[in-house]
C-alpha positions as CSV (number, residue, x, y, z in Angstrom):
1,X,0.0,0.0,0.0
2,X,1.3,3.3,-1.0
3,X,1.5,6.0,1.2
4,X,0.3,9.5,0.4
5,X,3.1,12.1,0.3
6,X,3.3,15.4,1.8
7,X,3.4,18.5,-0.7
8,X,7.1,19.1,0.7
9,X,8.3,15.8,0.0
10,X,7.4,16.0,-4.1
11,X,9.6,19.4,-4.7
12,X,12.9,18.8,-6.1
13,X,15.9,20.4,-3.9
14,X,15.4,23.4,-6.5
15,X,12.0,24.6,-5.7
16,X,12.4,23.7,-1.7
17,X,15.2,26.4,-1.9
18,X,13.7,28.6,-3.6
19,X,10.6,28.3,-1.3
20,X,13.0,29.0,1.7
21,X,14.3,32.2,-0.5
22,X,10.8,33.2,-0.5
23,X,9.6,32.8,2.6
24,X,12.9,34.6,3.8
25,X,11.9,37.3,1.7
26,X,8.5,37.7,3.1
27,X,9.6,37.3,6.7
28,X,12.5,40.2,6.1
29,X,9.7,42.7,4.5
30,X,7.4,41.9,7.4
31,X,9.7,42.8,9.7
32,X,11.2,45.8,8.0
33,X,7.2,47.1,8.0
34,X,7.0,46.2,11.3
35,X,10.1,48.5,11.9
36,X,8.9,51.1,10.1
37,X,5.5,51.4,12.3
38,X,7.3,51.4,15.7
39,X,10.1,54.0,14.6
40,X,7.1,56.2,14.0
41,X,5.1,55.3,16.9
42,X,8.2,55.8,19.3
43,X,9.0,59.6,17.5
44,X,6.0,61.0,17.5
45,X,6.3,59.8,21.4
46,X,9.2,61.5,21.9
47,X,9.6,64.5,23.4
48,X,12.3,67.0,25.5
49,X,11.8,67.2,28.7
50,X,10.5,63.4,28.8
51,X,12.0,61.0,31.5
52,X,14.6,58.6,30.6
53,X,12.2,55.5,31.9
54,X,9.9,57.0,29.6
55,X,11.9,57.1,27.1
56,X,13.3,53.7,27.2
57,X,9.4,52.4,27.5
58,X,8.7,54.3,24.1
59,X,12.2,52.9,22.5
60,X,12.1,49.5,24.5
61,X,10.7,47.5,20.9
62,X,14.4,48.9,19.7
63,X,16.9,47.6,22.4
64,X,18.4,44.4,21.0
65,X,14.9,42.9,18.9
66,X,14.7,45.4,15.6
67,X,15.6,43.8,12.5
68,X,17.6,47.0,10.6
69,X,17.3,49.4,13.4
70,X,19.6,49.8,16.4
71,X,19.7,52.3,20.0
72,X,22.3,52.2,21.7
73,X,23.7,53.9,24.5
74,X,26.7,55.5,26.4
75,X,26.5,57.0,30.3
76,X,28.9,59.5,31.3
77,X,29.4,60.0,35.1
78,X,30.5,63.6,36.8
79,X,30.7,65.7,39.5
80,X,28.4,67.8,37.1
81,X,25.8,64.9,37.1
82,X,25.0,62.1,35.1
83,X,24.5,62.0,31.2
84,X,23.0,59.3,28.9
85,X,23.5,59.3,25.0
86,X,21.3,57.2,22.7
87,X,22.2,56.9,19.9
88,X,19.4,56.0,17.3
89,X,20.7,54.1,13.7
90,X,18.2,53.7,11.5
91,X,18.8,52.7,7.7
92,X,22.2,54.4,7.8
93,X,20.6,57.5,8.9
94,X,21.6,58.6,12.8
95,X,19.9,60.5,15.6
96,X,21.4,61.2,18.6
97,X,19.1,61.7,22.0
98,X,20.9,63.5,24.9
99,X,19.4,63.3,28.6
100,X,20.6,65.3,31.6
101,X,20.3,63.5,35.1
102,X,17.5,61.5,33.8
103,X,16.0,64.0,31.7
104,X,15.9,63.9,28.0
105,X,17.2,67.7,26.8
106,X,18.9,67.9,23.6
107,X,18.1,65.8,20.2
108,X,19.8,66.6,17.3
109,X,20.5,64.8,13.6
Protein backbone atom coordinates (compact mmCIF):
# COMPACT_ATOMS: atom_id res chain seq x y z
CA UNK A 1 0.00 0.00 0.00
CA UNK A 2 1.25 3.28 -0.95
CA UNK A 3 1.52 5.97 1.21
CA UNK A 4 0.26 9.55 0.43
CA UNK A 5 3.11 12.08 0.30
CA UNK A 6 3.29 15.36 1.84
CA UNK A 7 3.40 18.45 -0.74
CA UNK A 8 7.07 19.06 0.69
CA UNK A 9 8.35 15.80 0.03
CA UNK A 10 7.43 16.03 -4.07
CA UNK A 11 9.62 19.42 -4.66
CA UNK A 12 12.91 18.81 -6.07
CA UNK A 13 15.88 20.44 -3.92
CA UNK A 14 15.44 23.43 -6.46
CA UNK A 15 12.04 24.59 -5.67
CA UNK A 16 12.37 23.71 -1.69
CA UNK A 17 15.18 26.42 -1.89
CA UNK A 18 13.65 28.62 -3.65
CA UNK A 19 10.65 28.28 -1.29
CA UNK A 20 12.96 29.04 1.70
CA UNK A 21 14.34 32.20 -0.45
CA UNK A 22 10.78 33.24 -0.47
CA UNK A 23 9.59 32.77 2.58
CA UNK A 24 12.91 34.61 3.84
CA UNK A 25 11.92 37.34 1.75
CA UNK A 26 8.48 37.67 3.11
CA UNK A 27 9.59 37.29 6.69
CA UNK A 28 12.54 40.22 6.14
CA UNK A 29 9.74 42.73 4.50
CA UNK A 30 7.39 41.92 7.39
CA UNK A 31 9.67 42.78 9.73
CA UNK A 32 11.20 45.82 8.00
CA UNK A 33 7.22 47.12 8.02
CA UNK A 34 6.99 46.19 11.30
CA UNK A 35 10.12 48.51 11.87
CA UNK A 36 8.92 51.07 10.09
CA UNK A 37 5.49 51.36 12.32
CA UNK A 38 7.29 51.44 15.73
CA UNK A 39 10.12 54.05 14.64
CA UNK A 40 7.07 56.17 14.01
CA UNK A 41 5.09 55.33 16.92
CA UNK A 42 8.21 55.77 19.29
CA UNK A 43 9.04 59.62 17.47
CA UNK A 44 5.99 61.00 17.52
CA UNK A 45 6.28 59.82 21.39
CA UNK A 46 9.21 61.50 21.85
CA UNK A 47 9.61 64.50 23.37
CA UNK A 48 12.32 67.03 25.54
CA UNK A 49 11.76 67.15 28.69
CA UNK A 50 10.47 63.40 28.82
CA UNK A 51 11.99 60.98 31.52
CA UNK A 52 14.60 58.58 30.55
CA UNK A 53 12.17 55.54 31.90
CA UNK A 54 9.94 57.01 29.56
CA UNK A 55 11.90 57.10 27.07
CA UNK A 56 13.30 53.71 27.22
CA UNK A 57 9.42 52.41 27.48
CA UNK A 58 8.73 54.30 24.09
CA UNK A 59 12.18 52.91 22.47
CA UNK A 60 12.05 49.46 24.53
CA UNK A 61 10.70 47.50 20.86
CA UNK A 62 14.37 48.93 19.68
CA UNK A 63 16.90 47.58 22.39
CA UNK A 64 18.38 44.42 21.02
CA UNK A 65 14.94 42.89 18.90
CA UNK A 66 14.68 45.36 15.61
CA UNK A 67 15.62 43.83 12.46
CA UNK A 68 17.58 46.98 10.64
CA UNK A 69 17.33 49.40 13.35
CA UNK A 70 19.64 49.81 16.37
CA UNK A 71 19.74 52.33 19.96
CA UNK A 72 22.29 52.19 21.72
CA UNK A 73 23.71 53.87 24.52
CA UNK A 74 26.73 55.47 26.38
CA UNK A 75 26.51 57.00 30.35
CA UNK A 76 28.93 59.54 31.35
CA UNK A 77 29.39 60.05 35.12
CA UNK A 78 30.51 63.60 36.82
CA UNK A 79 30.68 65.68 39.49
CA UNK A 80 28.40 67.82 37.06
CA UNK A 81 25.76 64.92 37.11
CA UNK A 82 24.97 62.06 35.07
CA UNK A 83 24.52 62.00 31.15
CA UNK A 84 22.95 59.26 28.87
CA UNK A 85 23.50 59.30 24.97
CA UNK A 86 21.27 57.24 22.74
CA UNK A 87 22.18 56.87 19.86
CA UNK A 88 19.40 56.00 17.26
CA UNK A 89 20.72 54.06 13.67
CA UNK A 90 18.22 53.73 11.47
CA UNK A 91 18.76 52.67 7.66
CA UNK A 92 22.19 54.38 7.82
CA UNK A 93 20.61 57.52 8.88
CA UNK A 94 21.60 58.61 12.77
CA UNK A 95 19.95 60.52 15.59
CA UNK A 96 21.39 61.21 18.62
CA UNK A 97 19.10 61.66 22.01
CA UNK A 98 20.87 63.51 24.94
CA UNK A 99 19.35 63.28 28.64
CA UNK A 100 20.58 65.30 31.63
CA UNK A 101 20.25 63.52 35.13
CA UNK A 102 17.49 61.45 33.83
CA UNK A 103 16.00 63.96 31.74
CA UNK A 104 15.89 63.93 28.03
CA UNK A 105 17.24 67.75 26.80
CA UNK A 106 18.88 67.92 23.56
CA UNK A 107 18.11 65.77 20.15
CA UNK A 108 19.80 66.62 17.32
CA UNK A 109 20.54 64.79 13.58
Amino acid sequence: MQEKLHYEDKLTTREKIEKSIENDSKYREKRYQEDEINLEKAQSQTEIGMSLTKFRQVWKYFQGSSYSISLKSNKTQSVYGNREQFILNAYGSKKYYYFRDGILTTISD
